[in-house]
CHARMM internal coordinates of N, CA and C (Angstrom, degrees):
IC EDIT
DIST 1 N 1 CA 1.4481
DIST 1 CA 1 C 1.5317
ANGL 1 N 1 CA 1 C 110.60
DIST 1 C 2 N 1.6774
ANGL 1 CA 1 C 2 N 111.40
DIHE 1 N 1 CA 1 C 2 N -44.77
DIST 2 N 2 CA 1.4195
ANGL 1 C 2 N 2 CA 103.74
DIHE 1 CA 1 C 2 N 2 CA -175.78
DIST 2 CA 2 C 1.6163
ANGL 2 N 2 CA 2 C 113.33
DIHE 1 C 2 N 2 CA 2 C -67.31
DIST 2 C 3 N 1.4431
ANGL 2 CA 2 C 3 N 112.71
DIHE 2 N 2 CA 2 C 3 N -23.43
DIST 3 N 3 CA 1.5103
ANGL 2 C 3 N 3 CA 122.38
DIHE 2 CA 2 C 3 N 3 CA -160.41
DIST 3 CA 3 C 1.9123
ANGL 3 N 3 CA 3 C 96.78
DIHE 2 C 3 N 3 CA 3 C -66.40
DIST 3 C 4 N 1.9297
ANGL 3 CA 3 C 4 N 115.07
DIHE 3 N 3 CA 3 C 4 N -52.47
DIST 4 N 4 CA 1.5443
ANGL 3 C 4 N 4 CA 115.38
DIHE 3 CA 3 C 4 N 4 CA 167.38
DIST 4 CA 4 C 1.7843
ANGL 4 N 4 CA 4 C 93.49
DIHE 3 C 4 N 4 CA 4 C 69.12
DIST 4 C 5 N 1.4235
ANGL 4 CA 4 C 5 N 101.58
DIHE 4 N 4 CA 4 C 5 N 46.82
DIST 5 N 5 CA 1.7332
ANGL 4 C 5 N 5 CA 116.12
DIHE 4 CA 4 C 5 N 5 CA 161.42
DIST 5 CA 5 C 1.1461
ANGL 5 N 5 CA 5 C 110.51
DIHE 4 C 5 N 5 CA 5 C -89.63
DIST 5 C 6 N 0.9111
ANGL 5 CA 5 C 6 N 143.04
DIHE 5 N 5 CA 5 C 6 N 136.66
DIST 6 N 6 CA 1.5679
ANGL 5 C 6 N 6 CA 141.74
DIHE 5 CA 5 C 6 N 6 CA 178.86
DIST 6 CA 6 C 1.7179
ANGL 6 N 6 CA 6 C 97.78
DIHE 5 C 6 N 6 CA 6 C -93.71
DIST 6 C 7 N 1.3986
ANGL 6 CA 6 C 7 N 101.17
DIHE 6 N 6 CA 6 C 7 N 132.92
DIST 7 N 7 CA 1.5537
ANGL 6 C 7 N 7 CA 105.01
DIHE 6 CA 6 C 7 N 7 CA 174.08
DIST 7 CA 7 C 1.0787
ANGL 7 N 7 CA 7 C 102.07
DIHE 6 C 7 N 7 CA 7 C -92.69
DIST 7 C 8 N 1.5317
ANGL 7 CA 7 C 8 N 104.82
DIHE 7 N 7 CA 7 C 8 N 140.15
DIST 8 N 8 CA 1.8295
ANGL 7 C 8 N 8 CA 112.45
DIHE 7 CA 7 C 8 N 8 CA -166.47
DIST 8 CA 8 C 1.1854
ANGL 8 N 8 CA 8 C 120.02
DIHE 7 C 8 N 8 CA 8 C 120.73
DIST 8 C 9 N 1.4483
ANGL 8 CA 8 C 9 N 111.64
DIHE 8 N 8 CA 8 C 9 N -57.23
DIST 9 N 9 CA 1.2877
ANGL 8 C 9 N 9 CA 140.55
DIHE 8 CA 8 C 9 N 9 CA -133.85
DIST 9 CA 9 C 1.4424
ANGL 9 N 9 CA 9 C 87.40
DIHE 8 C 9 N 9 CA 9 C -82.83
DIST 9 C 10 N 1.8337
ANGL 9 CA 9 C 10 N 121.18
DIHE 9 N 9 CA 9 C 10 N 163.06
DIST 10 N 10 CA 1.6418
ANGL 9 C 10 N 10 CA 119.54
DIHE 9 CA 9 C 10 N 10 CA 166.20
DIST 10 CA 10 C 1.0789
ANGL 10 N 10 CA 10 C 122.22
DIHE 9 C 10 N 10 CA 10 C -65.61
DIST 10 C 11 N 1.6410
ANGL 10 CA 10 C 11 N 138.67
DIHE 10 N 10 CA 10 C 11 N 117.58
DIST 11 N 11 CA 1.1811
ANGL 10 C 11 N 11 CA 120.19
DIHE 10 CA 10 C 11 N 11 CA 130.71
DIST 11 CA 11 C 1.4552
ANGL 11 N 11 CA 11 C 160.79
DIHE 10 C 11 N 11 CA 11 C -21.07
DIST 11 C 12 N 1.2647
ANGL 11 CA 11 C 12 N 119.04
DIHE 11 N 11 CA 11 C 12 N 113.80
DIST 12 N 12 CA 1.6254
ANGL 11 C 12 N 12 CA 114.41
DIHE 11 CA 11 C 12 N 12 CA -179.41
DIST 12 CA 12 C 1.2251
ANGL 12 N 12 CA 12 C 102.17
DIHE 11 C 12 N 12 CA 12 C -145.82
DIST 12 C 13 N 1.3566
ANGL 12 CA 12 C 13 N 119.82
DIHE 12 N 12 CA 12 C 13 N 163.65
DIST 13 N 13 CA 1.2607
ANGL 12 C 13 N 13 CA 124.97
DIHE 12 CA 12 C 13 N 13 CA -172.42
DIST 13 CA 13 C 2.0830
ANGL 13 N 13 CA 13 C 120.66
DIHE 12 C 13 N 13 CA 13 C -72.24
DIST 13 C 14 N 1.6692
ANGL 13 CA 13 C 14 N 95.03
DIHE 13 N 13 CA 13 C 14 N -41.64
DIST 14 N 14 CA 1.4567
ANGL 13 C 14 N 14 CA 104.60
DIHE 13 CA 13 C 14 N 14 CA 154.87
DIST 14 CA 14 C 1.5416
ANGL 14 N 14 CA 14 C 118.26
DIHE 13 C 14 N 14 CA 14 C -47.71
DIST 14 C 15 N 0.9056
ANGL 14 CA 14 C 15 N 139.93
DIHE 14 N 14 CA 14 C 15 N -80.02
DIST 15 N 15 CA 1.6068
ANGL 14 C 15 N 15 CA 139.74
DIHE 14 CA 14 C 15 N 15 CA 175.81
DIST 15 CA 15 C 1.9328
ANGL 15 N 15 CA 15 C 117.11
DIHE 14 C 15 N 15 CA 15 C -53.68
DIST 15 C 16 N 1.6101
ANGL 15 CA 15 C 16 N 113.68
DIHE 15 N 15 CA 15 C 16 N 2.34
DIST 16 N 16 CA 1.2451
ANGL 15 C 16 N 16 CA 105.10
DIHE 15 CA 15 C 16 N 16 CA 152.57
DIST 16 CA 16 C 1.4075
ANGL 16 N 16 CA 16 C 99.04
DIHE 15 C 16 N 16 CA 16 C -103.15
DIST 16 C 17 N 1.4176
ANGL 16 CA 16 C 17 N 141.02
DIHE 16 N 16 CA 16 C 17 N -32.26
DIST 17 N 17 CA 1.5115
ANGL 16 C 17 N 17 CA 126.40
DIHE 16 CA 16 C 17 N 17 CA -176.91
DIST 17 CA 17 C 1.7020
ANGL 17 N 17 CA 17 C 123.90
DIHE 16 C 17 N 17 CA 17 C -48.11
DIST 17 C 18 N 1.6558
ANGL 17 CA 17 C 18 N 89.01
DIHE 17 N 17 CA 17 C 18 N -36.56
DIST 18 N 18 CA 1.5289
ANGL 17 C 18 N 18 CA 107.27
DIHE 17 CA 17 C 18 N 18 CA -166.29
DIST 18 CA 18 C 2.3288
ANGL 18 N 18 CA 18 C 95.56
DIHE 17 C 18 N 18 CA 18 C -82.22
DIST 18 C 19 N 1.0249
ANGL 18 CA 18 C 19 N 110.86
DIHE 18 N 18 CA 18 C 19 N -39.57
DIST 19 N 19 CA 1.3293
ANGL 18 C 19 N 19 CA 118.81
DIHE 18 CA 18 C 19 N 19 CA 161.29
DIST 19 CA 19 C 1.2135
ANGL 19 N 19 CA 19 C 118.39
DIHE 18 C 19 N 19 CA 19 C -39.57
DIST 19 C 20 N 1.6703
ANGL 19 CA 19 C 20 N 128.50
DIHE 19 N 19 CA 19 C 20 N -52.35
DIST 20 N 20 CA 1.2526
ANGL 19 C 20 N 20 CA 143.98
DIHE 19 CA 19 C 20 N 20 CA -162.93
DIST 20 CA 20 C 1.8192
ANGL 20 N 20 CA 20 C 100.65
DIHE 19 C 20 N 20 CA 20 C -85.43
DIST 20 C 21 N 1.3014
ANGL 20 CA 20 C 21 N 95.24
DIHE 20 N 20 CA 20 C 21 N -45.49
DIST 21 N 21 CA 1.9575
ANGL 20 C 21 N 21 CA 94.43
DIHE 20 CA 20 C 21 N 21 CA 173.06
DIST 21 CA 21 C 1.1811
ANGL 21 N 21 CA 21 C 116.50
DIHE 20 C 21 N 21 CA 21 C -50.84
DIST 21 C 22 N 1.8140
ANGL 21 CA 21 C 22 N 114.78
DIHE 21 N 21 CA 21 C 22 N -55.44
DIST 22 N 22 CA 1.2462
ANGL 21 C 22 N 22 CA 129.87
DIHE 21 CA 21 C 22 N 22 CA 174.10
DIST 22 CA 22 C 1.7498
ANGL 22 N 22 CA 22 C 109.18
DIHE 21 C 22 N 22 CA 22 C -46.15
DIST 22 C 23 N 1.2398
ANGL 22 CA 22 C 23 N 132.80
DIHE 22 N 22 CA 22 C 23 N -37.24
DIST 23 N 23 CA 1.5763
ANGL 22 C 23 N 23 CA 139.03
DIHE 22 CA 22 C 23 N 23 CA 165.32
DIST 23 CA 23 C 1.1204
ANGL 23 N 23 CA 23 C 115.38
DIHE 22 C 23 N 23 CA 23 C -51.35
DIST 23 C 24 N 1.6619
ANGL 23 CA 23 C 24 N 112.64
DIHE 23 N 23 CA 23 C 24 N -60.48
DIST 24 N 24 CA 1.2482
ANGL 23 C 24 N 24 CA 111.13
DIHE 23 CA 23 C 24 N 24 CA -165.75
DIST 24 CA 24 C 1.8566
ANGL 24 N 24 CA 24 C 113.75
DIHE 23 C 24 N 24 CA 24 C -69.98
DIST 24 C 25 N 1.3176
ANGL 24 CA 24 C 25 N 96.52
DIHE 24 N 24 CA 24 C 25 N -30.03
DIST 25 N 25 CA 1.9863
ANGL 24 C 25 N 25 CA 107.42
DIHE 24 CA 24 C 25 N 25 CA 170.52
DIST 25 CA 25 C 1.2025
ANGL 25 N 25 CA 25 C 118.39
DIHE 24 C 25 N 25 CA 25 C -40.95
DIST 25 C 26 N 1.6626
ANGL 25 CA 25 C 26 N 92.53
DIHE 25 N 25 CA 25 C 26 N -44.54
DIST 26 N 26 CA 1.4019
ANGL 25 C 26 N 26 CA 99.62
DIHE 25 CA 25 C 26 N 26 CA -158.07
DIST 26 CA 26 C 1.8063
ANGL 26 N 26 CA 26 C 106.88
DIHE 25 C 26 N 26 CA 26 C -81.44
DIST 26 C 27 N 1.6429
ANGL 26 CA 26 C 27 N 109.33
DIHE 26 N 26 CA 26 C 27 N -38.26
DIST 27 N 27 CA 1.5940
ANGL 26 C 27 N 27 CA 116.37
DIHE 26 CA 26 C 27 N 27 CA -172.31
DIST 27 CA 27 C 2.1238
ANGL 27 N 27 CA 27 C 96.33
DIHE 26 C 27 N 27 CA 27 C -57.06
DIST 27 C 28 N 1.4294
ANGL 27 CA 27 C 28 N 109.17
DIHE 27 N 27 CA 27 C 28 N -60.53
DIST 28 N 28 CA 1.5247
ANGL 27 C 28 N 28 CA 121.80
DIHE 27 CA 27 C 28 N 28 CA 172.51
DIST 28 CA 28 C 1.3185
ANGL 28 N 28 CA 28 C 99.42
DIHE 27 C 28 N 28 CA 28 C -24.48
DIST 28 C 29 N 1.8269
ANGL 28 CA 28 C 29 N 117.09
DIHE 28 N 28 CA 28 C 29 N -82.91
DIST 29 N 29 CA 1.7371
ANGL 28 C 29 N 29 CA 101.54
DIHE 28 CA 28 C 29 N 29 CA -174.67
DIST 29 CA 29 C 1.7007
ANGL 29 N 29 CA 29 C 115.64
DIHE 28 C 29 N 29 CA 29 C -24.50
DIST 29 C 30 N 1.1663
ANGL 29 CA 29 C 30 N 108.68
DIHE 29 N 29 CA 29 C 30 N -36.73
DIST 30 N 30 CA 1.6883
ANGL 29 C 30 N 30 CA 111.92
DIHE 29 CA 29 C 30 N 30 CA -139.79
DIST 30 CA 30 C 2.0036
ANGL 30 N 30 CA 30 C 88.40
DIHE 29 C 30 N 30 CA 30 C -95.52
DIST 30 C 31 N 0.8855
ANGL 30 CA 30 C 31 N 82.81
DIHE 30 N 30 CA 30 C 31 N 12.66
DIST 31 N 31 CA 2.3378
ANGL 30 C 31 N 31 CA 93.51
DIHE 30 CA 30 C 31 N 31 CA -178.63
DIST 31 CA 31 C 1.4198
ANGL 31 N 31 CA 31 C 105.16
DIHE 30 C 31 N 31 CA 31 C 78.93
DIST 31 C 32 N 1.1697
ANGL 31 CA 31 C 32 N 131.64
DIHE 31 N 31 CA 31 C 32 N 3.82
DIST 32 N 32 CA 1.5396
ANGL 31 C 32 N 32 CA 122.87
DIHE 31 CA 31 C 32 N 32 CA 170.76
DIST 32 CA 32 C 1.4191
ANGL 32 N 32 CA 32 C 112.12
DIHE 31 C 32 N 32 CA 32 C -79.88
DIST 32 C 33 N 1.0616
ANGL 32 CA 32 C 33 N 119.72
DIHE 32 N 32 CA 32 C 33 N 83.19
DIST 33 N 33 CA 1.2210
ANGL 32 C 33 N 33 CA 134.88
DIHE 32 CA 32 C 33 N 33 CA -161.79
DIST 33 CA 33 C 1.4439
ANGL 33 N 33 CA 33 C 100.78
DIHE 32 C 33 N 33 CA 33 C -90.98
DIST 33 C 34 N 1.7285
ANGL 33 CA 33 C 34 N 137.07
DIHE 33 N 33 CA 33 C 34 N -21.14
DIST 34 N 34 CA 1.4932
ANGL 33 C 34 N 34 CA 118.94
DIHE 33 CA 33 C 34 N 34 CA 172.51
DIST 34 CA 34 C 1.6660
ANGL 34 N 34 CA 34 C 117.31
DIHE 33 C 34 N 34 CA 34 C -109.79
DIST 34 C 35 N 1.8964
ANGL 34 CA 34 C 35 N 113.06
DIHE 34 N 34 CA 34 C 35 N 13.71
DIST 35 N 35 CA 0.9515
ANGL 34 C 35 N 35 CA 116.16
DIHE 34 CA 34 C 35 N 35 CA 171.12
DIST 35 CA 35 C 1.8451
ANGL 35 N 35 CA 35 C 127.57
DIHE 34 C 35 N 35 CA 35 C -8.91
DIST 35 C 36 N 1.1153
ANGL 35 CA 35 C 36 N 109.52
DIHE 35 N 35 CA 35 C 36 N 142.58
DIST 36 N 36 CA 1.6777
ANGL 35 C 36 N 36 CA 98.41
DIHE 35 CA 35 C 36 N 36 CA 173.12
DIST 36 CA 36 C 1.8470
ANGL 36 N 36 CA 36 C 88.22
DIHE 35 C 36 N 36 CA 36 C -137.77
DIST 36 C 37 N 1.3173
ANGL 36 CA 36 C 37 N 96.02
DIHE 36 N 36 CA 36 C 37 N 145.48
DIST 37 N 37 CA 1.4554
ANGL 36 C 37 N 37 CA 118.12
DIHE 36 CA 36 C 37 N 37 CA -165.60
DIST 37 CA 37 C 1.4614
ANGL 37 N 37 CA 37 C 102.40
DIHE 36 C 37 N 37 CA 37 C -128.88
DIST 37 C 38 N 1.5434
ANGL 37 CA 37 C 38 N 132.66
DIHE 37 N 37 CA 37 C 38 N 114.75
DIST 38 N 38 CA 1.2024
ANGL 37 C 38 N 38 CA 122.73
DIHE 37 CA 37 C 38 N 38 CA 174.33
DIST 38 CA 38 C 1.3123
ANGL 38 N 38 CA 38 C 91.16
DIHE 37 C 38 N 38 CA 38 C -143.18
DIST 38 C 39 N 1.6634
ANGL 38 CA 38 C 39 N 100.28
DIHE 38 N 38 CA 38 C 39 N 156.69
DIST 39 N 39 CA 1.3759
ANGL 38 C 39 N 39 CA 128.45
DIHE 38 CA 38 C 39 N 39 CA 174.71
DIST 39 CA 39 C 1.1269
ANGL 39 N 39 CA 39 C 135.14
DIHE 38 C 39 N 39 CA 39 C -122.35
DIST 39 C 40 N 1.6496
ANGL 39 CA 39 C 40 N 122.11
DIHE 39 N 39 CA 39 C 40 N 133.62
DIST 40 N 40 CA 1.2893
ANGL 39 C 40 N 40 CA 111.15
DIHE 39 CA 39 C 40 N 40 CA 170.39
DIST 40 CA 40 C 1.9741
ANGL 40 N 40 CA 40 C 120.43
DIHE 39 C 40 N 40 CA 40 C -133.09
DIST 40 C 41 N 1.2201
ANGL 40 CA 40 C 41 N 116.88
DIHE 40 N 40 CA 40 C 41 N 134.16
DIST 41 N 41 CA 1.3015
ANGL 40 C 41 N 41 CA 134.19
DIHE 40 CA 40 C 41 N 41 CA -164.19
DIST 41 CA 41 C 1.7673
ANGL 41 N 41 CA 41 C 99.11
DIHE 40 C 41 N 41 CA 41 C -74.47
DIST 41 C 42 N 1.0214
ANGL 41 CA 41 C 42 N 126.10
DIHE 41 N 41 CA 41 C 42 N 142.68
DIST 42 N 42 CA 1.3638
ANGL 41 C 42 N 42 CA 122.71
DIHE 41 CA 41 C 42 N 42 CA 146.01
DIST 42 CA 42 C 1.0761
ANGL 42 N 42 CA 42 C 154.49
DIHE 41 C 42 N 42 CA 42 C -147.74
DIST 42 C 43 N 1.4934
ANGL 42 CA 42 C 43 N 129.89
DIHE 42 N 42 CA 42 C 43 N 77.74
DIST 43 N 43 CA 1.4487
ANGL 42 C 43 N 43 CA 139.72
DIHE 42 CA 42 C 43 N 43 CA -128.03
DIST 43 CA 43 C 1.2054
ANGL 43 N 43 CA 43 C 97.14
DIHE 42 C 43 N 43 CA 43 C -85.74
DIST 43 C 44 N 2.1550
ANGL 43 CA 43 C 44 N 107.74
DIHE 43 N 43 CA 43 C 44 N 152.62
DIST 44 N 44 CA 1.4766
ANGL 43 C 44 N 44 CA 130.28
DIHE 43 CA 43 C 44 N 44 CA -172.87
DIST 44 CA 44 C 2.0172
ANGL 44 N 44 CA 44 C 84.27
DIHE 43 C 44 N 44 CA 44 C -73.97
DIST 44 C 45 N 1.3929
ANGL 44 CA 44 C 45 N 87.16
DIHE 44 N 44 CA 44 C 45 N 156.96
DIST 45 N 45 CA 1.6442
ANGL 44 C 45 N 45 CA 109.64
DIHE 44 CA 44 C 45 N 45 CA 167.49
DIST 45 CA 45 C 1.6319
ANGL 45 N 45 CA 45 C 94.79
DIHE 44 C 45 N 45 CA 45 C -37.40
DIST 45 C 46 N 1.6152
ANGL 45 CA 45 C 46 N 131.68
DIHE 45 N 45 CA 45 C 46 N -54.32
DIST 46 N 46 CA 1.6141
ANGL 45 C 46 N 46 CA 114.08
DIHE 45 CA 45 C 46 N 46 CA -144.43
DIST 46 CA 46 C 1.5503
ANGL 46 N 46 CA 46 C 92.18
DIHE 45 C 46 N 46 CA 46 C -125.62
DIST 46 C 47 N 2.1430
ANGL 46 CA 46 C 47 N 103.46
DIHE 46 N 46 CA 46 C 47 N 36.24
DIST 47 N 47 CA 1.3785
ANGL 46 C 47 N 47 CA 93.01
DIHE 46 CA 46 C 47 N 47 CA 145.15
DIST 47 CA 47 C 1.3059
ANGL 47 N 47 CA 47 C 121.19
DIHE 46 C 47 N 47 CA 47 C 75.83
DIST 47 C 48 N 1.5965
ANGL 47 CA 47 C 48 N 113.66
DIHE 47 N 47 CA 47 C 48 N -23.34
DIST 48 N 48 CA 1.4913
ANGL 47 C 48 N 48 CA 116.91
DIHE 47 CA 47 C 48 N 48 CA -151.11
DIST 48 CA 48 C 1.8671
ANGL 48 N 48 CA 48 C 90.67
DIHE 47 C 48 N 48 CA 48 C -99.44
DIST 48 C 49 N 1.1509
ANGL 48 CA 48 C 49 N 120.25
DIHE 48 N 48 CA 48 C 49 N 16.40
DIST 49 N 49 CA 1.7380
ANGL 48 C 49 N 49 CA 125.39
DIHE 48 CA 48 C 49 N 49 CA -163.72
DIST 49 CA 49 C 1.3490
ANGL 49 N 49 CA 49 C 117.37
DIHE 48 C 49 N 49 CA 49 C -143.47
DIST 49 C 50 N 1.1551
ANGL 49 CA 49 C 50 N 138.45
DIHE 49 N 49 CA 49 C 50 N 177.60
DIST 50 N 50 CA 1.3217
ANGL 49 C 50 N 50 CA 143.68
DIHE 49 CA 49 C 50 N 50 CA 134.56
DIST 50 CA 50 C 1.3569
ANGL 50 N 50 CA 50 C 137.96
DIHE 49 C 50 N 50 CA 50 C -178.10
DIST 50 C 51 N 1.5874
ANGL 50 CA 50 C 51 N 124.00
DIHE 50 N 50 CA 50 C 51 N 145.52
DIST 51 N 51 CA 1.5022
ANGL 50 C 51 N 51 CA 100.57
DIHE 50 CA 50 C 51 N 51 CA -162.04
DIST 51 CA 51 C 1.7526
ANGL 51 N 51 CA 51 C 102.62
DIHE 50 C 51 N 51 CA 51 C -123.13
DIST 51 C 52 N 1.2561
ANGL 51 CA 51 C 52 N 111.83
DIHE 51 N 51 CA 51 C 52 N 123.19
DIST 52 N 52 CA 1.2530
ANGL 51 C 52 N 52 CA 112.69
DIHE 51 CA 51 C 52 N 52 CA 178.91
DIST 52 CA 52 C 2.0847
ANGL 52 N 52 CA 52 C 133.15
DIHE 51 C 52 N 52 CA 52 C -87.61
DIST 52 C 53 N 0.9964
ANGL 52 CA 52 C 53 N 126.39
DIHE 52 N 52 CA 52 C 53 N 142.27
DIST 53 N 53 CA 1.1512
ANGL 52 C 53 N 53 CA 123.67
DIHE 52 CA 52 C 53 N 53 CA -156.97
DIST 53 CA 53 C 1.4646
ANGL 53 N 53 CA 53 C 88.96
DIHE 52 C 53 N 53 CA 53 C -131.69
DIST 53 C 54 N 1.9642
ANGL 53 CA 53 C 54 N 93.54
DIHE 53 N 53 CA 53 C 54 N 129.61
DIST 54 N 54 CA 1.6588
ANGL 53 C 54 N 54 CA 89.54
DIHE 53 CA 53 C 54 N 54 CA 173.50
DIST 54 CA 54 C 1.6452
ANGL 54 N 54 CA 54 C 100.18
DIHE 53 C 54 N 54 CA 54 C -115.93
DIST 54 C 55 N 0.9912
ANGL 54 CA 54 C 55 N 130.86
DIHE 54 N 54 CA 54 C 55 N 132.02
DIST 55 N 55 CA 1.8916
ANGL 54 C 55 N 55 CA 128.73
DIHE 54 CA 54 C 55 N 55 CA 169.47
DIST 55 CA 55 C 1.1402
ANGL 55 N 55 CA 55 C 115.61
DIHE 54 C 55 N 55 CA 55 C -126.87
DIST 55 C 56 N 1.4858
ANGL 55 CA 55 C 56 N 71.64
DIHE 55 N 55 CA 55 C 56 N 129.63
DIST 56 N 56 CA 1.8693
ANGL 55 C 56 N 56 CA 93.28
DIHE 55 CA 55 C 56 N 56 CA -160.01
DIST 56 CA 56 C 1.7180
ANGL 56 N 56 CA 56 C 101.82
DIHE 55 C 56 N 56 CA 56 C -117.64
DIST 56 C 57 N 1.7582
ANGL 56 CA 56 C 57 N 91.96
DIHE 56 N 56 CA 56 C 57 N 141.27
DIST 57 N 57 CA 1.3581
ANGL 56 C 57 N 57 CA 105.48
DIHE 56 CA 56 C 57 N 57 CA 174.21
DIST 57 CA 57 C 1.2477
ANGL 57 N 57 CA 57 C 120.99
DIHE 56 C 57 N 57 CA 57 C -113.44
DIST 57 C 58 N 1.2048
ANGL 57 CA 57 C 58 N 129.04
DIHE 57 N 57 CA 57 C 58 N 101.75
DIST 58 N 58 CA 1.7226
ANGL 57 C 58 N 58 CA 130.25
DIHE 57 CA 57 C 58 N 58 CA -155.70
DIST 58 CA 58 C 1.4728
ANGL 58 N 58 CA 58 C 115.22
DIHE 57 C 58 N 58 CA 58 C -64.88
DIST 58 C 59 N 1.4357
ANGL 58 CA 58 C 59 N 114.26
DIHE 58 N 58 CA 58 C 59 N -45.35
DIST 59 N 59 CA 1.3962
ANGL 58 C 59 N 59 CA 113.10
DIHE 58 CA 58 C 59 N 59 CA 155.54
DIST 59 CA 59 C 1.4589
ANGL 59 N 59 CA 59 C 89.46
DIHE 58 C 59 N 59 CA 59 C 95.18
DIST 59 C 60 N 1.4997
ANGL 59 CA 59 C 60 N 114.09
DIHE 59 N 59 CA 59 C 60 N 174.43
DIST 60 N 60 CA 1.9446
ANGL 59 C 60 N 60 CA 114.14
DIHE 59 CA 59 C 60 N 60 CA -173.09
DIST 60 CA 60 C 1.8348
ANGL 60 N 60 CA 60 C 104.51
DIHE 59 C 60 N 60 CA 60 C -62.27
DIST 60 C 61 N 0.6522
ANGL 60 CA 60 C 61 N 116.20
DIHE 60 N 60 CA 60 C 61 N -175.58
DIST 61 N 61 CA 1.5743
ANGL 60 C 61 N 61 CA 133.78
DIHE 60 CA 60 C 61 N 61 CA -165.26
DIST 61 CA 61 C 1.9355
ANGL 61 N 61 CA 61 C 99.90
DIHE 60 C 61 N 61 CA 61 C -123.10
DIST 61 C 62 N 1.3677
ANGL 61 CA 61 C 62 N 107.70
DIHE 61 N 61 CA 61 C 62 N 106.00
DIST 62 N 62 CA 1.5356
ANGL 61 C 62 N 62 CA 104.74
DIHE 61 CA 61 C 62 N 62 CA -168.63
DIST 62 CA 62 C 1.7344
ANGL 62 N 62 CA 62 C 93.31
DIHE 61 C 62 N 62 CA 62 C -95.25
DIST 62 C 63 N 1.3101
ANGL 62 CA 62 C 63 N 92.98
DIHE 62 N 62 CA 62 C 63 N 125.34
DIST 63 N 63 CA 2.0266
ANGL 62 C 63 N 63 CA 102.34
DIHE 62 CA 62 C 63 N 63 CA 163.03
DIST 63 CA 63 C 1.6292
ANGL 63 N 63 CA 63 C 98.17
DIHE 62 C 63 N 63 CA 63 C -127.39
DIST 63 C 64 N 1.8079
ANGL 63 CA 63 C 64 N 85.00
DIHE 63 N 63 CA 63 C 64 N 119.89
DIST 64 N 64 CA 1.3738
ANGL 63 C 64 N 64 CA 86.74
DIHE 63 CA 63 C 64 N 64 CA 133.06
DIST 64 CA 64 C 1.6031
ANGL 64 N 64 CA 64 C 166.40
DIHE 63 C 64 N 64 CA 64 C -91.62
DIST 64 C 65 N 1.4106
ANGL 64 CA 64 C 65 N 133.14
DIHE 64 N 64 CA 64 C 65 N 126.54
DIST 65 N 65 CA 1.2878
ANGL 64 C 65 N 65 CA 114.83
DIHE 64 CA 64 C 65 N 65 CA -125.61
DIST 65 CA 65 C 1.6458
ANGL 65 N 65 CA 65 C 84.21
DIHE 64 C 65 N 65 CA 65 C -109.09
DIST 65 C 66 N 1.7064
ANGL 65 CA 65 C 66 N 130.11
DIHE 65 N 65 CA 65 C 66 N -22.85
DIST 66 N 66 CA 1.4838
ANGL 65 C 66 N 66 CA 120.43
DIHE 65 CA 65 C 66 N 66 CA -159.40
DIST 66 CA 66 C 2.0505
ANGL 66 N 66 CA 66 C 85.23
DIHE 65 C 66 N 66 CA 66 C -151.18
DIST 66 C 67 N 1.2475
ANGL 66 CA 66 C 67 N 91.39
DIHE 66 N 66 CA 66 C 67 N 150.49
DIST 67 N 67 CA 1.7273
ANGL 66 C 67 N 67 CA 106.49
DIHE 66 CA 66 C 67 N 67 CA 160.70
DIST 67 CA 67 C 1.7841
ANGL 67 N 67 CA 67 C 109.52
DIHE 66 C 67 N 67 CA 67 C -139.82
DIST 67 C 68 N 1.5631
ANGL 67 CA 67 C 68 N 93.70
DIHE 67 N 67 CA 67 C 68 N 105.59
DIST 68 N 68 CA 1.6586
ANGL 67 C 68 N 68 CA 93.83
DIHE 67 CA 67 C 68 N 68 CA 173.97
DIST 68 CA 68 C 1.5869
ANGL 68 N 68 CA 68 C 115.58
DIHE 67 C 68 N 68 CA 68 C -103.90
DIST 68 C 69 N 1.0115
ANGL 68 CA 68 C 69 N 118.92
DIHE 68 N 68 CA 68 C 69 N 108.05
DIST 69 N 69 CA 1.2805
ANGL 68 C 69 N 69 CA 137.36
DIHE 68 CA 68 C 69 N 69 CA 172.21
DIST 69 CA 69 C 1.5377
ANGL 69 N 69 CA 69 C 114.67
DIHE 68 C 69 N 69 CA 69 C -81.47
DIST 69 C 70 N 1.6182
ANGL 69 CA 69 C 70 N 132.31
DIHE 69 N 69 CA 69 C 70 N 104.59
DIST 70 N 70 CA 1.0624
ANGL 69 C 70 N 70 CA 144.11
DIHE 69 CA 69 C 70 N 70 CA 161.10
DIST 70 CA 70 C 1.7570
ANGL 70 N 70 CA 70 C 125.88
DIHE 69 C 70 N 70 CA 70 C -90.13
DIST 70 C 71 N 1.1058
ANGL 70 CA 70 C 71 N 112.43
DIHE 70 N 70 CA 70 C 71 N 178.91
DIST 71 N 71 CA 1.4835
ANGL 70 C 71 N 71 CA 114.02
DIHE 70 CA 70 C 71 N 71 CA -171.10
DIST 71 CA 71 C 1.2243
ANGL 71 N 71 CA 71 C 130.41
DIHE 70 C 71 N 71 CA 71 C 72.81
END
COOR INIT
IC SEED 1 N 1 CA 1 C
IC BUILD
């Protein structure tokens, strides 16, 4: 849902980068703040297709518990 790929739609490598940002935004809101997001493309024999796979590693869950502001 966060990725907002249209199934169907053409593949290119620009519109999975911008997909993968949209992931990582979304894991960050959620406190996964060292998420790793990788991708891989994989075209039919005649080219005319492709199905992409994103795997994601959520990584620890960052909370913040205090904000001390000095000065």
């Amino acid at each position: 849902e966060a990725a907002k790929v249209d199934l169907g739609g053409p593949a290119n490598e620009v519109k999975l980068e911008e997909a993968k940002r949209r992931i990582i935004e979304a894991y960050k809101e959620e406190g996964f703040y060292y998420v790793d997001v990788r991708t891989s493309l994989e075209r039919s024999l005649d080219a005319t297709k492709a199905r992409v796979r994103f795997d994601i590693n959520e990584g620890e869950r960052v909370i913040v518990t205090q904000i001390v502001i000095r000065g």
